[in-house]
C-alpha positions as CSV (number, residue, x, y, z in Angstrom):
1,X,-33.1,1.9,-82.1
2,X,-31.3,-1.4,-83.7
3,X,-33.3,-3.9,-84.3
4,X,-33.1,-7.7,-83.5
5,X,-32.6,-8.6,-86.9
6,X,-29.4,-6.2,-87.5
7,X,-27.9,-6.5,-84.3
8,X,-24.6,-9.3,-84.5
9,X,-23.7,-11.4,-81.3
10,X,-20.3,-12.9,-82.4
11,X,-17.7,-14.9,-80.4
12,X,-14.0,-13.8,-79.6
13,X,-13.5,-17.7,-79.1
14,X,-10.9,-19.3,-77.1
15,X,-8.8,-22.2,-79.3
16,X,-8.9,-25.7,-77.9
17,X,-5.8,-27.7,-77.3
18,X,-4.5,-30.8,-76.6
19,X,-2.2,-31.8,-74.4
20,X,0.9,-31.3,-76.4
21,X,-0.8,-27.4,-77.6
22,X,-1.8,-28.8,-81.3
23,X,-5.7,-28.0,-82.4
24,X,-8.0,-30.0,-80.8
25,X,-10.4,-30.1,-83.5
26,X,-13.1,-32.4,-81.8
27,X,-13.6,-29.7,-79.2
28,X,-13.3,-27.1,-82.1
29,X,-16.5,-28.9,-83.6
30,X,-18.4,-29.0,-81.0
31,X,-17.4,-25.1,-80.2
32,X,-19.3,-24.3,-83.3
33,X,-22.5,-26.2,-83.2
34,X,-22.6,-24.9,-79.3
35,X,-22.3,-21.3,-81.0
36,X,-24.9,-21.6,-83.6
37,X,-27.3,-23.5,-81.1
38,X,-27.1,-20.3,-78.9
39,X,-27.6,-17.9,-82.2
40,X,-24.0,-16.5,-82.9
41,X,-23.6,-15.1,-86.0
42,X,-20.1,-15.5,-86.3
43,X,-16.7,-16.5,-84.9
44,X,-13.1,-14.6,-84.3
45,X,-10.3,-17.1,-84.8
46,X,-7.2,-16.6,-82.7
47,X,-7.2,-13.4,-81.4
48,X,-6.1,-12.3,-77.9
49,X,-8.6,-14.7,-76.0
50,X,-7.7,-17.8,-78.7
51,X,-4.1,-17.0,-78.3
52,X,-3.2,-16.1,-82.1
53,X,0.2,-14.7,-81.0
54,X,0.8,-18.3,-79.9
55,X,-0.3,-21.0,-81.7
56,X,1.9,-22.2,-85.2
57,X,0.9,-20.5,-88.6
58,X,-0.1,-24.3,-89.9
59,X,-2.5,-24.9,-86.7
60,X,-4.1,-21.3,-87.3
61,X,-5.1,-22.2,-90.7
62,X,-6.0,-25.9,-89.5
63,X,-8.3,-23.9,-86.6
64,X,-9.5,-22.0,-89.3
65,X,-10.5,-25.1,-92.2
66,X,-12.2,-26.8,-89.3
67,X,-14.1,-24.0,-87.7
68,X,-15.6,-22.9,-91.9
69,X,-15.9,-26.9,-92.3
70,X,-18.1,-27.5,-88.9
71,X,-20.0,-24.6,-89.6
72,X,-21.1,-25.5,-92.7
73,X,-22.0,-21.9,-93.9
74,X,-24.1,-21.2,-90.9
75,X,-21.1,-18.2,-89.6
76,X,-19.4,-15.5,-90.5
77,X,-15.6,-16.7,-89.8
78,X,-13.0,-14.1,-89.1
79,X,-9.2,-14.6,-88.2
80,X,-6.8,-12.3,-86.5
81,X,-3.7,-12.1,-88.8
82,X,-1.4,-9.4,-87.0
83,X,2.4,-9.6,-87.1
84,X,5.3,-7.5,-86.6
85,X,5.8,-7.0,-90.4
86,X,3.4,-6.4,-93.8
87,X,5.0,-9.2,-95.7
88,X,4.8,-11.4,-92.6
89,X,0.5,-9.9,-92.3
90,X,0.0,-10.6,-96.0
91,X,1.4,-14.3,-95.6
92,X,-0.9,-14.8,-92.7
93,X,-3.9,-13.3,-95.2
94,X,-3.4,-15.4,-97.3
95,X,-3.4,-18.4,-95.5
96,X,-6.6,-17.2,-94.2
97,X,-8.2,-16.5,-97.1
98,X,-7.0,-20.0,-98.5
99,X,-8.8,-21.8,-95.5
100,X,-11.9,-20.4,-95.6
101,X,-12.4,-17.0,-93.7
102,X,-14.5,-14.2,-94.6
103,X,-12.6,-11.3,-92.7
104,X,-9.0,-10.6,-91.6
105,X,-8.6,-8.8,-88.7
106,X,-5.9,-6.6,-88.0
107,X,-4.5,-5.6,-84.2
108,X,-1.6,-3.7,-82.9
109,X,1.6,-5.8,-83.5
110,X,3.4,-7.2,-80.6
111,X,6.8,-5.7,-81.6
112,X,7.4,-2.1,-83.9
113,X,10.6,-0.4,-83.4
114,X,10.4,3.1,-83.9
115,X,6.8,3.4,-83.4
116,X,6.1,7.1,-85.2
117,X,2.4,7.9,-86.2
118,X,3.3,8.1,-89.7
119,X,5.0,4.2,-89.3
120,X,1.8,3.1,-87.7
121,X,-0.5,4.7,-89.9
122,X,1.8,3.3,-93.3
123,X,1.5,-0.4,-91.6
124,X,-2.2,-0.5,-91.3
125,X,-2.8,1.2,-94.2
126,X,-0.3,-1.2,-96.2
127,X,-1.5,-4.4,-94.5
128,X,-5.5,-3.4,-95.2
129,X,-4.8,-2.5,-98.7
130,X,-2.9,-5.6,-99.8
131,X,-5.6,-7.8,-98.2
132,X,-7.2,-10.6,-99.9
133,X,-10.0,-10.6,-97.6
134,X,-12.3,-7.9,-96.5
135,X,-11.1,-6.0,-93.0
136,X,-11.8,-5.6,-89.7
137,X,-9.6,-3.3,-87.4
138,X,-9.1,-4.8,-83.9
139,X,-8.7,-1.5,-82.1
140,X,-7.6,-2.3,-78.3
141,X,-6.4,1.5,-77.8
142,X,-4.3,2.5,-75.1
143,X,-4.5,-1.3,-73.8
144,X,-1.6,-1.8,-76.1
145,X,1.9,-0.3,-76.4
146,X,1.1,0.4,-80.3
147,X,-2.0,2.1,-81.3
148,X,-3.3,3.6,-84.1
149,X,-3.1,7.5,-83.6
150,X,-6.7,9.1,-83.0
151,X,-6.3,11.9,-85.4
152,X,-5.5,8.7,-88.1
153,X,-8.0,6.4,-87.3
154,X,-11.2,7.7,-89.0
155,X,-8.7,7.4,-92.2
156,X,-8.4,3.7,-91.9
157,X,-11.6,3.4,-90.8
158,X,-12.7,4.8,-94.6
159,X,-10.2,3.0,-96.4
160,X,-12.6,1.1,-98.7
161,X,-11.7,-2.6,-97.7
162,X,-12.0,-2.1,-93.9
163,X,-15.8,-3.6,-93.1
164,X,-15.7,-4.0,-89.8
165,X,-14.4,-2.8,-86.1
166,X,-13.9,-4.6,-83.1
167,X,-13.6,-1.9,-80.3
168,X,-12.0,-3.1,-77.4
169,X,-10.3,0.5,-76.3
170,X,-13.2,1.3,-73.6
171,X,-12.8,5.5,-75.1
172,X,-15.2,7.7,-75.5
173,X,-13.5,9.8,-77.8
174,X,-12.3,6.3,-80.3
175,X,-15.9,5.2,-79.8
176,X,-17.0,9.0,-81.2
177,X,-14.9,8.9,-84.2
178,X,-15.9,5.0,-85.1
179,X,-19.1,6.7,-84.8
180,X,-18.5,9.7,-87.4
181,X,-16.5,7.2,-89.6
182,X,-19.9,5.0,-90.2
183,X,-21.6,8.2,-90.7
184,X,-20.1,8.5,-93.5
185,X,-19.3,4.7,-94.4
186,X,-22.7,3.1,-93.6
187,X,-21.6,0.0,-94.5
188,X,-19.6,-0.5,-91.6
189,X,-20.2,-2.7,-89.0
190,X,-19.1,-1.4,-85.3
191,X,-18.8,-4.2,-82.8
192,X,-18.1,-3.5,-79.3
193,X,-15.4,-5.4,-78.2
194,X,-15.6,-5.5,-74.0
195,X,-17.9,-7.8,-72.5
196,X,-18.2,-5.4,-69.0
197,X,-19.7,-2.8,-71.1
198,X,-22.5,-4.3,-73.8
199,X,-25.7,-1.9,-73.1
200,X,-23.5,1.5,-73.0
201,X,-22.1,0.7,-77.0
202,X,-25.6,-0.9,-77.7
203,X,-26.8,2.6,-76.7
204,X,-24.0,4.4,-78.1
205,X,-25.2,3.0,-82.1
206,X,-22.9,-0.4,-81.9
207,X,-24.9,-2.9,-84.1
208,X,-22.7,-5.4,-82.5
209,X,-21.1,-7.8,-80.1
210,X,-17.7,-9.4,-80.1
211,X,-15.7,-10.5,-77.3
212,X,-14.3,-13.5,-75.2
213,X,-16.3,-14.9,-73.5
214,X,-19.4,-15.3,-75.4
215,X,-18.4,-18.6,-75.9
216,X,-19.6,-19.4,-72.0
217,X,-22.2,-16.7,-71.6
218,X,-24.0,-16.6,-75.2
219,X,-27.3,-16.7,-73.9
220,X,-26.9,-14.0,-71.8
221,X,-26.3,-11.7,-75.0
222,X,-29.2,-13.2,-76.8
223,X,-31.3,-12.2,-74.1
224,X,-29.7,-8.3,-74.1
225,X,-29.8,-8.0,-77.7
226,X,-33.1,-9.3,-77.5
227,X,-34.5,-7.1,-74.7
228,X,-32.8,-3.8,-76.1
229,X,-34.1,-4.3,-79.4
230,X,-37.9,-4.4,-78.2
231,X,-37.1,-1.1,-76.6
232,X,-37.0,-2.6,-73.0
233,X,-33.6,-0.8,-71.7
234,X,-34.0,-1.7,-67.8
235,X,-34.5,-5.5,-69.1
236,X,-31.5,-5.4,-71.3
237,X,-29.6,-3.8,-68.1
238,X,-30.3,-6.0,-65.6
239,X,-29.3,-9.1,-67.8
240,X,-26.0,-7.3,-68.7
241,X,-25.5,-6.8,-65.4
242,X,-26.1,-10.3,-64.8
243,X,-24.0,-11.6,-67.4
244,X,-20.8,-9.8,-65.4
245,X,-21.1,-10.9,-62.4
246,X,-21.2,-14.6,-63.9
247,X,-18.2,-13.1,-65.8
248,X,-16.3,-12.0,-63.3
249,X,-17.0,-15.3,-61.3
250,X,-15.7,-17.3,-64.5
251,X,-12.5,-15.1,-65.2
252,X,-11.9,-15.6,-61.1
253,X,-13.0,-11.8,-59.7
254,X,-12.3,-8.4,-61.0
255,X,-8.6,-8.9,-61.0
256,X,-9.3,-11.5,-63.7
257,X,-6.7,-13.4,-61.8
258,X,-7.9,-16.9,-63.4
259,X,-9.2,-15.6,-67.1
260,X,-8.4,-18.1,-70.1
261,X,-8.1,-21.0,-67.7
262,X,-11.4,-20.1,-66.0
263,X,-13.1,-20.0,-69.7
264,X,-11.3,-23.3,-71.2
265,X,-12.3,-24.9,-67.8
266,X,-15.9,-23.3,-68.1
267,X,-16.0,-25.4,-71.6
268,X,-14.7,-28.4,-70.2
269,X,-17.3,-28.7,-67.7
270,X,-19.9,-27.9,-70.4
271,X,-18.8,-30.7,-72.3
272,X,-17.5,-28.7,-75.3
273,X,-13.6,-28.7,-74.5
274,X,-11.6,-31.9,-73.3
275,X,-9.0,-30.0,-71.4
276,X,-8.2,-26.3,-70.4
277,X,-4.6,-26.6,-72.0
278,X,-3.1,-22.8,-73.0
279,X,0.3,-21.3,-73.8
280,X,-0.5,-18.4,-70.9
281,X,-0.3,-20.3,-68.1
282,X,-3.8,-18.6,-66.1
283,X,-4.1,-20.4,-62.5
284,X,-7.0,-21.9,-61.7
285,X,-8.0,-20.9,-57.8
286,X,-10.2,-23.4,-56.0
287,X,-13.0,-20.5,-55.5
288,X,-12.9,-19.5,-59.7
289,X,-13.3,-23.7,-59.8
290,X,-16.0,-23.4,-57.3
291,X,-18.0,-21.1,-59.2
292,X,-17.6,-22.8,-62.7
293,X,-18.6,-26.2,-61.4
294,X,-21.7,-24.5,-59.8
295,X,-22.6,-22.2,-62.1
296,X,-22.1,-24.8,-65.4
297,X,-24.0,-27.6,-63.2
298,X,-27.1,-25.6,-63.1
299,X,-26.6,-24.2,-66.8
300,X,-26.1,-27.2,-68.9
């Protein structure tokens, strides 16, 4: 059984922005302090959920220099650094490591022509081992068009700079051989990466949590990691389950018809964002409005 003290609640956060898309870094401040008030460990820097894909090179390291800046050593600060290219990764690692951040993290690229396992395994294997930063694998699986092949993953799982996992790929059979590659690599950290499933990869052996929308629901985990590290597994559940419904309710329903818009407005009403500005374009439904303004007024 993991114990409280060992198990990680981090945040996949989503990136405030202004009204012409640059950082807004006074909402990015008080991101952070809202985190470590609600006992997050650490933050992921412009992945999916904070649009990395999206947002300039010079505004990801600004995002980055304020986010390390704000919280004042308090975090562990990682930052998603995936392009289509290793020279194109490396400059992103760099930048990176040159604003502050502890980990790069490495998901599938957007765009690979000829795709062959032995292309996909060279490109991870290249990008982790010119890194200037320890690693963290972002493994979304069959979620995305390029994936690292399972009978190569336990590889770059081993390869000695990787630290960490982020395992968003909902598979029992990548979840077993993240498993088997900790076995023998003890020092890495396995964080579950979807929020609709925390207690199954708590029981699984995950030491860890990371995924968007933390950032609106961090109490929630607290309170899982908290009851399933005391041993009490119906608790644990029945906050987890909890914690999806209000989920669901945020990202407007199961068809997450509403998703990044529902969170940034979900941080504008708690006073931590100043508008729900993204590059993707998420509608806002008056019944996903409905539920944030009810379910932030008596939560904040």
């Amino acid at each position: 059984m993991n114990s409280l003290s060992n198990l990680q609640i981090w945040s996949a956060v989503p990136t405030p922005l202004n009204d012409d898309l640059s950082i807004d870094r006074d909402s990015v401040r008080r991101m952070v302090k809202d985190a470590i008030a609600n006992g997050v460990n650490g933050m992921f820097l412009a992945g999916t959920c904070g649009e990395g894909p999206w947002i300039r090179d010079r505004d990801r390291n600004l995002l980055i220099e304020t986010v390390v800046a704000a919280g004042e050593g308090k975090l562990k600060i990682a930052a998603q650094v995936t392009d289509n290219s290793v020279p194109r990764m490396v400059d992103n690692m760099e930048g990176a490591a040159k604003a502050g951040a502890d980990y790069a993290i490495i998901a599938a690229p957007a765009t690979m022509m000829n795709a062959t396992p032995e292309r996909i395994m060279k490109f991870y294997t290249d990008a982790v081992e010119a890194s200037p930063l320890p690693v963290g694998i972002y493994d979304l699986g069959a979620h995305r068009s390029v994936m690292i092949p399972e009978e190569g993953l336990k590889a770059i799982y081993l390869l000695p700079k990787v630290h960490l996992v982020k395992d968003s790929s909902g598979a029992e059979s990548r979840r077993a051989i993240a498993l088997a590659a900790r076995e023998e690599k003890p020092s890495l950290s396995l964080f579950n990466g979807d929020e609709f499933r925390c207690v199954e990869y708590l029981e699984a052996g995950y030491e860890g949590m990371l995924f968007g929308g933390a950032a609106a629901v961090a109490p929630y985990i607290t309170r899982i990691a908290a009851h399933f590290s005391q041993g009490e597994l119906e608790k644990a559940k029945a906050v987890d389950a909890e914690m999806r419904e209000v989920l669901y309710g945020i990202y407007g329903g199961k068809s997450i018809a509403c998703w990044l818009t529902g969170l940034k407005y979900c941080m504008v009403k708690k006073g931590i964002f100043t508008a729900p500005n993204s590059f993707l374009g998420y509608p806002l439904t008056d019944e996903c409005r409905a539920y944030i303004d009810g379910y932030t007024s008596a939560n904040t």
